[in-house]
Wavefront OBJ file of the C-alpha trace (Angstrom):
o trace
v 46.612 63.639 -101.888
v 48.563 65.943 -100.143
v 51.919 64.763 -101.524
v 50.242 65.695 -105.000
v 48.656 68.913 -103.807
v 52.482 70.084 -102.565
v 55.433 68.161 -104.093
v 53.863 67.488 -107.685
v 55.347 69.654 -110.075
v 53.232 71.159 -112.568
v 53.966 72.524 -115.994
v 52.063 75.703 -116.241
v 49.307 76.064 -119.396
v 48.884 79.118 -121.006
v 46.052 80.185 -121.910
v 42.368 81.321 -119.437
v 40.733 79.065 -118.106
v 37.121 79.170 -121.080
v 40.331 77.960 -123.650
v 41.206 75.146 -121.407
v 37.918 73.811 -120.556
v 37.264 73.789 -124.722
v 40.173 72.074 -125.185
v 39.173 68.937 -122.731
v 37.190 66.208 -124.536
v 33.942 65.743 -123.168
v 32.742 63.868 -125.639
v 35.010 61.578 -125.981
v 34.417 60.927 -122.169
v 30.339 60.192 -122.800
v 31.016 58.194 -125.825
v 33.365 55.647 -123.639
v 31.978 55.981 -121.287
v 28.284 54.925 -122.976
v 30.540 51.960 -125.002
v 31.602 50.490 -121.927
v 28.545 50.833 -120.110
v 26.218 49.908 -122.417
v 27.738 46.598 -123.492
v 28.602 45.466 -119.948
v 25.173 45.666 -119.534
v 24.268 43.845 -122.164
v 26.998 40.674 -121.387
v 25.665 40.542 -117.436
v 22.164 40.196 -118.580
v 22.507 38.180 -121.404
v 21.224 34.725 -120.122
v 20.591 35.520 -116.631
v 18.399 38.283 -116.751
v 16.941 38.265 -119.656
v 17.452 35.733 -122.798
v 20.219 36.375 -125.250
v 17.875 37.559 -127.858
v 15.745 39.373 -125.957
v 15.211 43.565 -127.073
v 17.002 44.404 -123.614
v 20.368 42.519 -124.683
v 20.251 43.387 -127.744
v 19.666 46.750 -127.995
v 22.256 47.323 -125.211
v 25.196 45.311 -127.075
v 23.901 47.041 -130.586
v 24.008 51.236 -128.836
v 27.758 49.998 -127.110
v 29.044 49.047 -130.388
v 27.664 52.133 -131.969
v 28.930 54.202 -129.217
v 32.797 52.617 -129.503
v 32.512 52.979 -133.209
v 31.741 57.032 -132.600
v 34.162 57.340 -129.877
v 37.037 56.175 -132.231
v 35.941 58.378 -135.254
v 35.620 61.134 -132.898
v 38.938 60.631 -131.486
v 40.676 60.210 -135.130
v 38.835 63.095 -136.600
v 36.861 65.423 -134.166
v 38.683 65.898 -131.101
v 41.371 68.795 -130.537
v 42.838 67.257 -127.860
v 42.164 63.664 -127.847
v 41.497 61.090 -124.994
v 43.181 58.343 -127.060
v 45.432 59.439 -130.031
v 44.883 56.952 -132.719
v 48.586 57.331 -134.277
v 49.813 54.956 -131.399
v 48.076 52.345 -132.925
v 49.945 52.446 -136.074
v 52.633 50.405 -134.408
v 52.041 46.616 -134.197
v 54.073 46.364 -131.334
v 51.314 48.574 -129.485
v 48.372 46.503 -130.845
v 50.125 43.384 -129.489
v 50.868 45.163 -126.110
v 46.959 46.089 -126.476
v 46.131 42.533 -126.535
v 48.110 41.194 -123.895
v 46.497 44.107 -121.217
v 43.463 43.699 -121.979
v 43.314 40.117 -121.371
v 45.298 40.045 -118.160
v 43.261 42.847 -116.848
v 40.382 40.054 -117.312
v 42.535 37.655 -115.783
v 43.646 39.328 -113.143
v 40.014 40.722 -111.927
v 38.319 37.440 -112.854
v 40.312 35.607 -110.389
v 40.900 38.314 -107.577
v 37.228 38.529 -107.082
v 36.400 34.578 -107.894
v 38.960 32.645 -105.894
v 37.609 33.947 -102.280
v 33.848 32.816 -104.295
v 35.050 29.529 -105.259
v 36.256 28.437 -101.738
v 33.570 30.366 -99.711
v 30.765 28.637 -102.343
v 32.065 25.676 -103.060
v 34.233 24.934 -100.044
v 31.809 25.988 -97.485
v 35.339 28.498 -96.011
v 33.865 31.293 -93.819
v 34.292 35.245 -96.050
v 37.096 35.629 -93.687
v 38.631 32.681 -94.296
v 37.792 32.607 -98.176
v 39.397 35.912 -98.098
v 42.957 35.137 -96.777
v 43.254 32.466 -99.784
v 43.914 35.510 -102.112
v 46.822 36.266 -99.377
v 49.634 34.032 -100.655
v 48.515 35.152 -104.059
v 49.128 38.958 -103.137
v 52.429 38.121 -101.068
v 54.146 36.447 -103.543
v 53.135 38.296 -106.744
v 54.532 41.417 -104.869
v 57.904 39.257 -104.344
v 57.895 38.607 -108.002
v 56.998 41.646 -109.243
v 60.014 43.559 -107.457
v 62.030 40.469 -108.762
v 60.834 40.552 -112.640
v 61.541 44.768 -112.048
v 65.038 44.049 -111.226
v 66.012 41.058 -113.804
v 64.683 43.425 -116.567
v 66.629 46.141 -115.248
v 69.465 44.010 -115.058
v 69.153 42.707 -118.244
v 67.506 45.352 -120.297
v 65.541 42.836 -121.786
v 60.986 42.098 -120.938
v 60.621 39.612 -123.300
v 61.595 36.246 -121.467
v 60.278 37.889 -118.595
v 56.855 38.552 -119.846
v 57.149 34.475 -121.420
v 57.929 32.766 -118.292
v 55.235 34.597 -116.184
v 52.445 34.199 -118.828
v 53.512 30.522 -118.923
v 53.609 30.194 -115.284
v 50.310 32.515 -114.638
v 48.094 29.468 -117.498
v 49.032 27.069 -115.847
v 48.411 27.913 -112.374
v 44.716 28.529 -113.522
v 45.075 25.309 -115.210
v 45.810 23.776 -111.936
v 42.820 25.930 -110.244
v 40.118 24.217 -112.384
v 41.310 20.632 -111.374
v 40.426 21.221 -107.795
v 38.240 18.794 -106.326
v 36.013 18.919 -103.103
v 39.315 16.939 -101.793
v 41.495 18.979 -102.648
v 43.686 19.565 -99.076
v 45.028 22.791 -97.839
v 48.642 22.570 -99.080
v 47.577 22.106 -102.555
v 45.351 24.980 -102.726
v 47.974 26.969 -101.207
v 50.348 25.742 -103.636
v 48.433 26.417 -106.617
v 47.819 30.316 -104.969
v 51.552 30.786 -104.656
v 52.372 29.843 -108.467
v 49.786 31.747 -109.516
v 51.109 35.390 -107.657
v 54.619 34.405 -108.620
v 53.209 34.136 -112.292
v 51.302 37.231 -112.067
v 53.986 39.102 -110.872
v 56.263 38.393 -113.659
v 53.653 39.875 -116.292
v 52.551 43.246 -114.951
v 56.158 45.123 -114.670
v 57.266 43.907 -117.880
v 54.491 44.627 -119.876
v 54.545 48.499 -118.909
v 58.073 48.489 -120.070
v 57.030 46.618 -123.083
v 54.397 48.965 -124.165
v 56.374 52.439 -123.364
v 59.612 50.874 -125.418
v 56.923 50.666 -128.130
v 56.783 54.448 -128.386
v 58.210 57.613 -128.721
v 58.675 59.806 -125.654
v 55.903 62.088 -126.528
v 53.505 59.458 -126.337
v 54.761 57.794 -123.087
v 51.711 59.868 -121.169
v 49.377 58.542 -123.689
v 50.143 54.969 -123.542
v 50.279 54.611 -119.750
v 46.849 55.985 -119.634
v 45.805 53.448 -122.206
v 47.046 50.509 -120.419
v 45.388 51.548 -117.127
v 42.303 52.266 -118.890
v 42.686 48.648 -120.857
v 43.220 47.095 -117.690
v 40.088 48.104 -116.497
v 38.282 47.513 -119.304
v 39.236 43.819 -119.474
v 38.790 43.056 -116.064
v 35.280 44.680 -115.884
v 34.426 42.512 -119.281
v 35.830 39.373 -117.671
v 33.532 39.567 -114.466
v 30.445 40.446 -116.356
v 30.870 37.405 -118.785
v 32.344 35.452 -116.127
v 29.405 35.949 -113.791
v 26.795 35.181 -116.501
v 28.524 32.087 -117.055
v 28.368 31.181 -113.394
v 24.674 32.131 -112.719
v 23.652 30.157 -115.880
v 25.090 26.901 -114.419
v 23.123 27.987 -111.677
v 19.788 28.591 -113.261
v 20.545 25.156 -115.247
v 21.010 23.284 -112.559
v 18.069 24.647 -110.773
v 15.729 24.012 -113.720
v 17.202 20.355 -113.721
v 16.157 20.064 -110.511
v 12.510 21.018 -110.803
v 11.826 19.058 -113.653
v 12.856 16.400 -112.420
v 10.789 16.572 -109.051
v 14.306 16.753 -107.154
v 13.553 20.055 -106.016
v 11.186 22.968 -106.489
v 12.674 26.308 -105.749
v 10.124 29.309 -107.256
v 11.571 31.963 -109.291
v 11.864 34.631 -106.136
v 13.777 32.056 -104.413
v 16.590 31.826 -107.160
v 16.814 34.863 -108.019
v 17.517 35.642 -104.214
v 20.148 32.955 -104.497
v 21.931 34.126 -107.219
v 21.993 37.726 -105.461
v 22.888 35.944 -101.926
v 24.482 32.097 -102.470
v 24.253 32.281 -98.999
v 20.961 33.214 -98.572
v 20.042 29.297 -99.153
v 20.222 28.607 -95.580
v 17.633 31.161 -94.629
v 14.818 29.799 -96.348
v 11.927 28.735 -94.587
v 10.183 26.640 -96.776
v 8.935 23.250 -95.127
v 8.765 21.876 -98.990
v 12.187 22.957 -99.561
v 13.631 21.986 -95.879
v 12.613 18.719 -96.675
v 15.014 18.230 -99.666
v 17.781 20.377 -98.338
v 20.707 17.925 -98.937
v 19.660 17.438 -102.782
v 19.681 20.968 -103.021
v 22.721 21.751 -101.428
v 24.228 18.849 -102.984
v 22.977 20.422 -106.373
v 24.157 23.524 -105.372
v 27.899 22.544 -104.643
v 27.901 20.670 -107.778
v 26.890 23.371 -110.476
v 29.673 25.726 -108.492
v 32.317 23.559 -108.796
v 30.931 23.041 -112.880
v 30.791 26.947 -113.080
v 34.267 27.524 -111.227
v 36.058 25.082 -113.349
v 34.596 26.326 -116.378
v 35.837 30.267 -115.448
v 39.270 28.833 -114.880
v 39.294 27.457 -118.174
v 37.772 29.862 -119.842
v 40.846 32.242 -118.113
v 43.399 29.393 -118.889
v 42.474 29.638 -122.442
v 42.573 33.744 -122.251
v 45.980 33.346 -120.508
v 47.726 31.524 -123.805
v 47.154 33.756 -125.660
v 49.493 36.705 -124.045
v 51.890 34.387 -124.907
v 51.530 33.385 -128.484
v 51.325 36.754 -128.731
v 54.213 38.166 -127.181
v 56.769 35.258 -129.146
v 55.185 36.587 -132.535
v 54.429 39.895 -132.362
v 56.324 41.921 -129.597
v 60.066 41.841 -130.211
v 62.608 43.192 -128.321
v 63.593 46.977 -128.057
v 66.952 48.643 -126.482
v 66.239 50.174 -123.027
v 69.595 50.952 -122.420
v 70.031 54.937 -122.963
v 72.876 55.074 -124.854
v 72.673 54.251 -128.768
v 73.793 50.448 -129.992
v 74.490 49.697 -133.774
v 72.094 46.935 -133.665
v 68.781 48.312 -133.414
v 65.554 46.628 -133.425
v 64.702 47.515 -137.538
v 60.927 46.650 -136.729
v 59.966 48.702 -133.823
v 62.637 51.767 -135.181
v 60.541 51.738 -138.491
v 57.109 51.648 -136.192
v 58.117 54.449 -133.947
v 59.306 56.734 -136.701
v 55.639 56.339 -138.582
v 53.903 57.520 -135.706
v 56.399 60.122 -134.878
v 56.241 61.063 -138.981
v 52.121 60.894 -138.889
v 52.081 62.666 -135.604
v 53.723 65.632 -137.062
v 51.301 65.452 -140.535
v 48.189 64.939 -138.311
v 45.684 67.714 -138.581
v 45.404 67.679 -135.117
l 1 2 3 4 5 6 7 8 9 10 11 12 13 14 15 16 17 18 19 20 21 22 23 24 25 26 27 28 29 30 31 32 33 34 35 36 37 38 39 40 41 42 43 44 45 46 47 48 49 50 51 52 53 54 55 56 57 58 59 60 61 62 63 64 65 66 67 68 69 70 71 72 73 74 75 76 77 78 79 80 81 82 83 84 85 86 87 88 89 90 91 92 93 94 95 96 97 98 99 100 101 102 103 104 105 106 107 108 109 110 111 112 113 114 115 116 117 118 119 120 121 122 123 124 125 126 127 128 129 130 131 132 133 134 135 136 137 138 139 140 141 142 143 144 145 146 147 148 149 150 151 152 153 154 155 156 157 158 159 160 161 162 163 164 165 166 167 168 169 170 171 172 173 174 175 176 177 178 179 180 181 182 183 184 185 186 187 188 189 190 191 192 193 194 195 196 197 198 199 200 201 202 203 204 205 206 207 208 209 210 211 212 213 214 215 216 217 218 219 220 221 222 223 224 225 226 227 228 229 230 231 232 233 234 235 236 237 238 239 240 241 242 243 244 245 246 247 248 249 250 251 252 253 254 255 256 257 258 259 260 261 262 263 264 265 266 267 268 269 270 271 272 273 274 275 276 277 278 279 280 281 282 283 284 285 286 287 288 289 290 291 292 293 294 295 296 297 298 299 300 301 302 303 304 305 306 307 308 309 310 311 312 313 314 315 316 317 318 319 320 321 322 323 324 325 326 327 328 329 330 331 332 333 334 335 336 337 338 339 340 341 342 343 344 345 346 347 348 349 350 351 352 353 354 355 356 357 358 359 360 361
């Protein structure tokens, strides 16, 4: 903060201070802000807390999609100064660089905050211990991200890059769901260090990726989007993802009671879905009684729910890369001008540049 406060330069705005505050877009900060909230809502309870079709789901996912329908007319038509300039998106290059954040965002979230779950849960690792798997991960995708930095700026080139990590980051969450309650040590290390050298390969050259997709005007604009993105995929991916998991859950305990294996009352699971680790404080003599079935029953529907999030994610993670073959080609980062120049992204920045300087706004 105080590196910002003293060393940031600023470009001073003309104008008092009434003209400025009109000019920020407060609207356009409820109505995504409602979108994202509202749906999210809808997705976690969907299932879990209340049934798919029930007026709470519903009427959440129905007011989100309003809300991100009014957000982007309001941004295209309303705003003065808009949170998210629509002319970007002219450029298929951005939508495809849209795509591909978005979904690692997911990825990347989904499996920062499930890995420590899946070995804590269904490993029976201490937090501590659960936690430190995520370490390798976070080592090496550091390595590889300072790596990928300097091949592309050796290069000048993100594509094969952004290829080879997306490849490497599927299949490491490939490997992830074939984990078995044998799995040893080395090979759950393993997996965590080809999954952070995957990572690391995608991040880097996907900001490059989307700011070559634009003209320098919008460079602001875009790197806000892809944060923003980011967050927005990764807070998707863990409300869907977690609905998916507690639903195994609530199968398995329903299984369980019809079947006279075990009888846990609806307080009881729903404290267990809050606390997974709250099944070893309950008290219940009918319950104590069967506490291997249900801990056996327990283990299992994690290990069903973990390996269907990893393929779910695997599934998520192929498509950054059918993407990026097709539909993001390669654009000069070198400074000085080369005869051959990429025809399809010079054509898509000059629209936006030609639109931007039409746009009523």
């Amino acid at each position: 903060m105080l590196m910002v406060v003293f060393f940031l330069p600023l470009k001073k705005v003309d104008g008092n201070w009434k003209s400025k505050i009109k000019t920020v877009d407060f609207l356009g900060v409820l109505l995504t802000l409602a979108a994202s909230s509202l749906t999210i809502l809808g997705l976690s309870w969907g299932g879990v807390v209340y049934p798919w079709l029930s007026v709470h789901v519903i009427v959440s996912l129905i007011l989100g999609t309003l809300s991100a329908v009014a957000f982007l007319l309001w941004e295209w038509k309303g705003a003065q100064l808009p949170l998210l300039s629509v002319m970007i998106f002219k450029s298929r290059m951005v939508q495809a660089t849209t795509v591909i954040t978005f979904l690692s965002g997911w990825n990347y979230l989904v499996q920062t905050f499930f890995i420590p779950s899946f070995y804590q849960l269904a490993y029976g690792y201490t937090p501590t211990r659960a936690a430190s798997m995520l370490l390798p991960i976070i080592l090496v995708q550091t390595a590889s991200s300072t790596l990928s930095g300097l091949v592309v700026s050796w290069r000048g080139r993100y594509r094969e890059s952004l290829i080879f990590g997306y490849i490497l980051w599927s299949i490491s969450l490939g490997l992830h769901s074939s984990l078995t309650p044998s799995s040893n040590l080395a090979t759950q290390l393993g997996y965590g260090f080809l999954l952070g050298f995957g990572t690391g390969h995608c991040f880097q050259p996907s900001l490059i990726a989307m700011q070559a997709s634009v003209t320098k005007e919008y460079m602001a604009v875009i790197t806000g989007v892809r944060s923003y993105l980011q967050c927005l995929g990764g807070t998707f991916g863990l409300a869907i993802t977690g609905s998916i998991l507690n639903r195994i859950l609530l199968n398995a305990f329903d299984y369980a009671s019809k079947h006279g294996l075990a009888a846990l009352s609806s307080e009881q699971i729903k404290q267990i879905l809050r606390n997974p680790t709250s099944l070893a404080s309950i008290t219940d003599s009918k319950i104590l009684d069967k506490a291997d079935v249900i801990k056996s029953l327990t283990l299992e529907a994690y290990f069903d729910g973990f390996r269907r999030i990893f393929y779910l994610s695997t599934a998520l993670g192929i498509i950054p890369i059918i993407v990026t073959i097709f539909f993001i080609p390669q654009v000069e980062l070198k400074t000085e001008k080369r005869p051959q120049e990429n025809e399809i992204e010079s054509n898509d920045c000059k629209s936006i540049s030609d639109a931007s300087k039409t746009s009523s706004f």
